[in-house]
Structure formats: structure tokens, C-alpha cells
N, C-alpha and C positions, 0 to 999 in steps of 0.2 A: 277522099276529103283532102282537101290544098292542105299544107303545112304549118298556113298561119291560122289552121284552126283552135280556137282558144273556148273551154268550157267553164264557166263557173257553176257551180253544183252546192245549191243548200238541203240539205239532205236531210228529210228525217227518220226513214224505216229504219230499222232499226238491223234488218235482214237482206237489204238490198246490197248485193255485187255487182260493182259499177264495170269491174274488168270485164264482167262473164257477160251482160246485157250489153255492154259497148266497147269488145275486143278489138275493133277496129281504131276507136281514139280513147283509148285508155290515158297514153302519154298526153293524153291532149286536157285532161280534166282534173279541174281545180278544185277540190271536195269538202265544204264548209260543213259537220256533222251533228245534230243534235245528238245524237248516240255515238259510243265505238262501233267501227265498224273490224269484219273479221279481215277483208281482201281486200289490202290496199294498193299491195305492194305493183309498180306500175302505172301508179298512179303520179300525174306531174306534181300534184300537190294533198296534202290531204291535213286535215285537222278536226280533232275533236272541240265542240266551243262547248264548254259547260252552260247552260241558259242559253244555249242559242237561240232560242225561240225570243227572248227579252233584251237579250243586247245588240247591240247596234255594230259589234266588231266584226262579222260578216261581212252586212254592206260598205264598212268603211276598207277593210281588207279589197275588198272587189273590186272596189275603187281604185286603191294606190298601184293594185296589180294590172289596172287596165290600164295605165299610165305607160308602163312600158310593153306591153302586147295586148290592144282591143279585144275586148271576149265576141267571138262570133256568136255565139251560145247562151245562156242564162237559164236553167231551170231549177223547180222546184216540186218536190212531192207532197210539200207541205199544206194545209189548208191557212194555217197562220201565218207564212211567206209569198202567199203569193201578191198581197199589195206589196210588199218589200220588192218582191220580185221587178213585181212592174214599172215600177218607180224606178228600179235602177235601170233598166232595160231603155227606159225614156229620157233619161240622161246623159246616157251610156249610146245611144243608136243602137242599141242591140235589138234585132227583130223576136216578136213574140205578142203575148197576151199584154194588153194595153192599160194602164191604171182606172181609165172609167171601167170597162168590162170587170175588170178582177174585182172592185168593188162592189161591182153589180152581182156578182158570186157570193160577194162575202158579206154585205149588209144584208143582212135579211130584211129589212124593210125597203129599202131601193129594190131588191130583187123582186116582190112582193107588189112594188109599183112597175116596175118594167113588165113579169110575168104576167101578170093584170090585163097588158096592152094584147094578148092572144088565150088566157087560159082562165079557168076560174081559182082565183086564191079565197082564204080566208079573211074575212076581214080584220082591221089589224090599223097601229097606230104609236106612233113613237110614246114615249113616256117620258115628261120632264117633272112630274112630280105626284104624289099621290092622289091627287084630284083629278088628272089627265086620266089615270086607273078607275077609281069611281065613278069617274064620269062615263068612261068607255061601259063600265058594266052597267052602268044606269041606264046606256042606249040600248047595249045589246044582250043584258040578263049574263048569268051564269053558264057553265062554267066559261072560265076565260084561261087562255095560258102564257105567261109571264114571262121571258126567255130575253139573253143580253143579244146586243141584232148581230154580233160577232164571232159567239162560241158555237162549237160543237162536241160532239157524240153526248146531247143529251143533257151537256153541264149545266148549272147554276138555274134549271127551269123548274118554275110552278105553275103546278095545274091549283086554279080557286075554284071549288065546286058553292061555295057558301059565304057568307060573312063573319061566319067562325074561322075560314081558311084567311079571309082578307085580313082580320085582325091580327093572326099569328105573322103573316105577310107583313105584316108593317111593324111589325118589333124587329125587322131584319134590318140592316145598316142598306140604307139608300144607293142604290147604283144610279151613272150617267150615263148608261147605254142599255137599258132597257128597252123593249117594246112589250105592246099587249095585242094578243089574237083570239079571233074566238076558236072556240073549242072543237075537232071538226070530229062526227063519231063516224065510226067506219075503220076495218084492217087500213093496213097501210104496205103499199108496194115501193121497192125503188127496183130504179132501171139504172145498170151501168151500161155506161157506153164508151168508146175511144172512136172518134171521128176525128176523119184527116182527108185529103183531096186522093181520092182513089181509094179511101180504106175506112170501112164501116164495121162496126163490132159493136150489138146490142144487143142485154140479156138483160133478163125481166124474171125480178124474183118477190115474195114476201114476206113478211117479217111475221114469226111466227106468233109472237105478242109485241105489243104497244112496245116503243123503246123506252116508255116513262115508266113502264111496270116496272123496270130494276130499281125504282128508288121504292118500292112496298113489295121487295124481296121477290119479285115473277124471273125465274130464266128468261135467258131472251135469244134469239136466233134469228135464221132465214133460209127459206127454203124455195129452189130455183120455179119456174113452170118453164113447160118444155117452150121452146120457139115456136111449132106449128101448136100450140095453145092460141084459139081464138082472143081469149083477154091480152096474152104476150103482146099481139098484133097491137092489139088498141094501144098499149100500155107507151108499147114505139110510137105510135103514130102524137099520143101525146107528150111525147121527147121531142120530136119534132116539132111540135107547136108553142111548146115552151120556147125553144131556142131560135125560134122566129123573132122573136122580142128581142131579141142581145147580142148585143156585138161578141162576136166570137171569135178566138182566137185560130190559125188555120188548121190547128194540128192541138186536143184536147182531150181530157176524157172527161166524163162526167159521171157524176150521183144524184141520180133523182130520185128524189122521195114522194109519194102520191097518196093521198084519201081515195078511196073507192066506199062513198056515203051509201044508204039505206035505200035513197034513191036512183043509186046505178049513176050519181054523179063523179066524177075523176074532177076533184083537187086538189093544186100545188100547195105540198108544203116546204119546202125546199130543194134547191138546188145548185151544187156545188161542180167547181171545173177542175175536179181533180179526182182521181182513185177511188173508190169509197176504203171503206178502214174495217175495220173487223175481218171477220173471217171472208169477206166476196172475192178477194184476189185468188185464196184458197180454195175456192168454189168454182170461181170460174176455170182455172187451171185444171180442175180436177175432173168437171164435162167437158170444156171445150178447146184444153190445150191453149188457152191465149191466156197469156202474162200479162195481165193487162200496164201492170209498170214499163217493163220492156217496149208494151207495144208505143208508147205514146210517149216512153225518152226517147227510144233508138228513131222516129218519127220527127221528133221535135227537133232534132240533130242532124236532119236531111241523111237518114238510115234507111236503109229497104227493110222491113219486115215480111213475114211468110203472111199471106193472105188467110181472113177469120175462115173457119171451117164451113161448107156451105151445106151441109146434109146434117141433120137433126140428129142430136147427140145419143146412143146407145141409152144412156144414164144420164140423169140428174142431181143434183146433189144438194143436202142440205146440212146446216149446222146451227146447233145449239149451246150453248156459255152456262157454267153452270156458274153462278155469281160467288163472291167471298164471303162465309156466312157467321163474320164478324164475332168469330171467337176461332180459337184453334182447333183444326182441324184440317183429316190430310183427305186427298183426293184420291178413290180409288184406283185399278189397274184397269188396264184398257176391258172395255164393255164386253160382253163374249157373244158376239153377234158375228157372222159371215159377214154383214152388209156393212159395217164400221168401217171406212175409207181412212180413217186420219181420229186419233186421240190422242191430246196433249194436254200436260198439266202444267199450269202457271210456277213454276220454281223459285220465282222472285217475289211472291205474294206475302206479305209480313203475316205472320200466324192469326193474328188481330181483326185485319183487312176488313173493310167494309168497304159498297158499292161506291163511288166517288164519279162514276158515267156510264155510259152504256157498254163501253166496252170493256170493263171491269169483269174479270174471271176468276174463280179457281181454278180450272178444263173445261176443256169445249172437248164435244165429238162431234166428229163428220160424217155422214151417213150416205149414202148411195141408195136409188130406187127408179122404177120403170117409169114412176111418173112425181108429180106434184103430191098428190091423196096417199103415195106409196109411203114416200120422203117423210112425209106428216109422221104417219103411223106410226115409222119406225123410228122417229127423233123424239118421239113423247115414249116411247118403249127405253131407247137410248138413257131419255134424260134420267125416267124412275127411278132406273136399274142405277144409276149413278148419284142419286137422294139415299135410296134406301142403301147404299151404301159406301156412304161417307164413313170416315176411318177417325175415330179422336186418338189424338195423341199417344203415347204407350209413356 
């Protein structure tokens, strides 16, 4: 890399080491953090911003500092940065993902209309007041589901099964970023992937319950299916079709999420150009040796990466989240199984805690097995053994 390489880095994991994944331009990267982070040191720049996510000191920092050395660079791991992202990258001439595109990621209603143009979505309709609501259910019946077109892992969504549900729905203070979609029944799969010009990396798993059960107390999880899994196949080929529709950035990863209906139909419920969140980085590192962070910074930063694995993984891997269960209480020791790959307990969970999103835990465990139906077995084994014994207080 030439000298005048210059990074700016809005950062949110919380676990990510930017020396260890980008040893090569450590000195070269300028690290804006929603979290502390542990390994900084070597870093050109680094900073904690309290509320990064909501304040504007970031982008204005980025700014005054591109004044005296142009950032070659600009990324984000964030789902909430990345129009920030784009926006400044278009101001800035910094190459990257584009503000229409990042949008097209993050509205879920524009996504929804773009997706549309290659795949089957739900139907679905912006919301500017509660009659736009009534009205939508008066075309297309019950249930419907309510969701702001912005947020993720799960937040601020209602399912309305009835007009006992609508009623209570309308005692809630008004949002301006609403939509409504109908309801779709069927498990639900996502596909992560890191694509970049000579490097493909896609793995296809599903979620072991609804991600909406955590708000009526359901664990919740995901468990891989192998690559030569005939559905895995489909599952790719409808990653593909998706991303037909939308301008893409040259170097991305993605999180798709998918309906697999009653009648063997596959559709989109979202899709985002970034990591997925919960435990899949953990999963995927754990069959198939790819980081998936690593793979699509050190990529995005004109990095060589090690090529995805091309022979069908030994093991598969899944995990389950045991949720907070809103009174105190501690979380058992690790499960006493051979096949238990990875158990951690939440440390930072206020005694109290209730579910607030899907990614809301007391512990998760991560389990290992020969296939998909293995993984299953032994993650409902996993999760019991850790119900039946949760630990109150002393």
C-alpha cells in the first residue's frame, strides 16, 4: 500500500481488532468507535464517541481530518453508518458503496421495491397514518406486520393477528417511519455471503425459531445446512437473484433473510450489505475458518485474503440464545455435552433484563454436528439442559 494511504473506520463491534485483521495499515487507520475497544495501540488515530451511532461528531471529525490528508478508505461494520458512510465517501471522492445503493439496503421499503424487480417479496406499503394501516388490512386481511423501514435485529415490530391487536397498536405514540407487510408463514433461512471480484464466500443457514418469538419469551437461534445440501444450492442461487436488482458495491457482504412458504415458494424478507449480527460470524469461523469481518475489510482496503475453503466442511455448526428472563437470575456452567463448541454467558445483563431484540441473551451455546437434523437435535438438548437449569440468586 503507497504511503498516502489514509483509513477512516466507524466501528461498531464491540470485539473487532483492527491491528490483528489489518497488520499491514494499522498506522494508517483512523478509528471512530461506538464501543471501547481492547487493541488500539498502533493505531494512527483512535476514539471512543459516546452515542456514536446518533451524533454527527464522526462525520464532522472525517471531514476536518480529510482536509489535511484525503482518506483513500472509508468503512463501516455498522448497519446504522452505512448511509453516513456513503454520503461522506460522495463528498469526500472516496471509492466505495454509493448513497442510492446503501439506501437501497437500509429502507426496507425501497429494498422491497428494487427486490421486487427479480424476486418474490411480500406485499408491503409505506404508512403515513392509521388509515393507510386499515386500509392495507382491509385489502389484504390479517395478520400484517408493522416494522419502522430502518431498524434492525427485530426492534419496535408488530405482528397484528386481529383487531383486538390493532386497537392496542393504536394506543402507541405514532411513528414517521413506519411500514406495513403482510404476514408471510413459513421457517425462515438467511444466506451470508462476502462477495468481491475473484472472492466468493456463501453459507446458508436457518433460524431455528421465528426471530419475533423472543418478544413471547421463544429462544432463538440458527443452525448451518451443509453447502452440498440441495436447498443450500437454491438458497445461493436466490442471493443471486436478489442482487440482480441493486447496484452493488465492488467488494460487500451480505445478510439475507428468506421465507420458505407451505408452498415451496422462497421469499424476500430482507436484505442487508453488511455482516449479519448475532452469533453467524461465530458460526461461520467455527465450520469454515472465514471471518467474515476480516474477509470483506481487509478486501475493501485493496488486502489479499486467503481463498473460502472449497471442500465441504467436516462439521456444521449451530447456536442458540437463551433470552433474559426478566427477573434475576444467573446462568448456568457450560452444558456437559462433548459436542458443545463455544458457551458464553452475558456478564453485562442488568439482573432485571428483559428481551429488547432479537439479539438479547442471557448465554448462548454453540453446538457442533455431522449435519443440519444433527445440529437441531442437539441445540433443543443444549437449550433444555440450560432452562432446567437456570440458577436464582443465593
Amino acid at each position: 500500500m503507497p504511503s498516502t494511504t489514509n483509513i477512516a473506520v466507524i466501528n461498531y463491534g464491540p470485539q473487532l481488532d483492527y491491528p490483528a485483521m489489518l497488520p499491514e495499515l494499522a498506522g494508517s487507520l483512523q478509528v471512530f468507535s461506538h464501543h471501547e475497544l481492547q487493541n488500539t495501540e498502533g493505531l494512527a488515530r483512535y476514539e471512543y464517541v459516546k452515542d456514536c451511532e446518533a451524533v454527527p461528531y464522526p462525520e464532522l471529525m472525517i471531514r476536518r481530518l480529510a482536509r489535511d490528508k484525503p482518506f483513500t478508505h472509508l468503512v463501516t461494520d455498522n448497519e446504522y453508518d452505512l448511509e453516513r458512510a456513503a454520503r461522506i465517501r460522495e463528498d469526500l471522492g472516496i471509492p466505495g458503496q454509493s448513497q442510492a445503493s446503501a439506501r437501497s439496503f437500509r429502507d426496507k421499503a425501497v429494498m422491497k421495491e428494487v427486490a421486487g424487480r427479480t424476486v418474490a417479496t411480500a406485499r408491503f406499503a409505506r404508512l403515513a397514518s392509521i388509515t393507510d394501516l386499515t386500509g392495507f388490512i382491509g385489502k389484504h386481511a390479517y395478520p400484517v406486520v408493522v416494522k419502522p423501514v430502518k431498524q434492525g435485529g427485530s426492534r419496535d415490530i408488530s405482528v397484528l393477528r386481529d383487531e383486538e391487536d390493532l386497537l392496542a397498536f393504536s394506543r402507541r405514540p405514532w411513528r414517521e417511519d413506519l411500514m406495513v407487510e403482510e404476514f408471510i408463514e413459513g421457517p425462515m433461512y438467511h444466506v451470508d455471503a462476502v462477495l468481491a471480484d475473484g472472492y466468493r464466500f456463501v453459507a446458508s443457514s436457518r433460524y431455528l425459531r421465528s426471530c419475533l418469538g423472543v418478544f413471547s419469551g421463544r429462544n432463538n437461534g440458527s443452525l448451518q445446512l451443509r453447502p452440498d445440501d440441495p436447498f443450500a444450492r437454491r438458497l445461493e442461487e436466490f442471493l443471486d437473484r436478489v442482487l440482480e436488482a441493486f447496484d452493488t458495491p465492488d467488494v460487500s457482504a451480505y445478510h439475507l433473510e428468506v421465507f420458505h412458504t407451505p408452498d415451496d415458494e422462497l421469499v424476500l424478507c430482507e436484505i442487508a450489505s453488511r455482516v449479519g449480527g448475532d452469533r453467524i460470524p461465530a458460526l461461520t469461523r467455527a465450520t469454515y475458518g472465514v471471518d467474515l469481518h476480516t474477509a470483506v475489510l481487509r478486501q475493501s482496503c485493496g488486502l489479499p485474503v486467503a481463498p473460502p475453503p472449497s471442500a465441504p466442511p467436516a462439521e456444521v455448526h449451530g447456536s442458540v440464545s437463551v433470552l433474559p428472563q426478566g427477573r434475576p437470575v444467573r446462568a448456568p456452567g457450560r452444558p456437559p455435552f462433548p459436542w458443545v463448541h463455544q458457551y458464553t454467558v452475558n456478564e453485562q445483563l442488568a439482573p432485571d433484563a428483559v428481551t429488547l431484540y432479537s439479539a438479547s441473551h442471557l448465554c448462548f451455546v454453540i453446538v457442533r454436528g455431522a449435519d443440519t437434523a444433527e445440529v437441531e437435535r442437539r441445540l433443543l438438548e443444549a437449550e433444555a439442559w440450560l432452562m432446567e437449569n437456570l440458577e436464582e440468586p443465593a
